[in-house]
C-alpha atoms as one frame of an Amber mdcrd trajectory, in Angstrom:
protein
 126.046 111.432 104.021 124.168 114.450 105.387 123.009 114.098 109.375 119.397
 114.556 107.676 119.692 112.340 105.894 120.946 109.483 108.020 118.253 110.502
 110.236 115.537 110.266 107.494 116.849 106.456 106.607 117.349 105.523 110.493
 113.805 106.183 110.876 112.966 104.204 107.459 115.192 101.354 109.030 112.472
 101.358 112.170 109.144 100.806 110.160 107.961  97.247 109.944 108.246  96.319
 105.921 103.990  96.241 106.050 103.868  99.960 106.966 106.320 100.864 103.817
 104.174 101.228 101.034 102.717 104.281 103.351 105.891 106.495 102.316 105.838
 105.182  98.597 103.182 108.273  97.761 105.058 111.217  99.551 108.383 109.903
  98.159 107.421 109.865  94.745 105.884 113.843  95.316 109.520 114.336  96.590
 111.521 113.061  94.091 109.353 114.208  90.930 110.356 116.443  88.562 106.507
 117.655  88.684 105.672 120.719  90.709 102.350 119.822  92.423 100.251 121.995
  94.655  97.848 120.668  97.420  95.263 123.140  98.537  94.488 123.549 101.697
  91.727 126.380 101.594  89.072 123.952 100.330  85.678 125.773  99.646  82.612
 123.989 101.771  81.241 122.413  98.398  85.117 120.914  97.288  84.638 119.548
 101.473  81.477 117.774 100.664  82.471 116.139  97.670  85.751 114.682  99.018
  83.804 113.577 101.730  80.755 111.825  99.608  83.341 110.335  97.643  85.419
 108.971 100.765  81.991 107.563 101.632  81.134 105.988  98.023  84.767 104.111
  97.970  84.367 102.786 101.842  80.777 101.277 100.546  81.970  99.617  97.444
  86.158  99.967  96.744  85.786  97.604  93.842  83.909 100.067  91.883  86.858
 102.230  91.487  89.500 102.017  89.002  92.676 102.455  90.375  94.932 105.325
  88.798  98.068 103.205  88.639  98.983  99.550  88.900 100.509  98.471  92.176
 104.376  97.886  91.334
């Protein structure tokens, strides 16, 4: 076992099992076969509508169907 990653499950070993599901999205980007981009240069407009939609799901979550089931 590489020292990187014994390092990376050491630190998995330390989170409390209700703080898990937190690494379940960025651990399925790293292990896809999929080559995804995230943006970072977001145009003032894109900003906005992130933000109004942040705003919609924090006033009513139940409105929103989710994208996958929870496993």
């Amino acid at each position: 076992m590489t020292a990187i990653r014994q390092e990376v499950l050491n630190y998995i070993d330390e989170i409390p099992d209700a703080q898990l599901e937190a690494l379940r999205p960025i651990l399925r980007l790293l292990t896809s076969a999929d080559h995804i981009i995230i943006e970072t240069d977001l145009t003032d407009d894109e900003k906005a509508t992130i933000a109004a939609g942040r705003e919609e799901y924090k006033a009513n979550p139940n409105s929103f169907v989710p994208l996958e089931e929870k496993l």
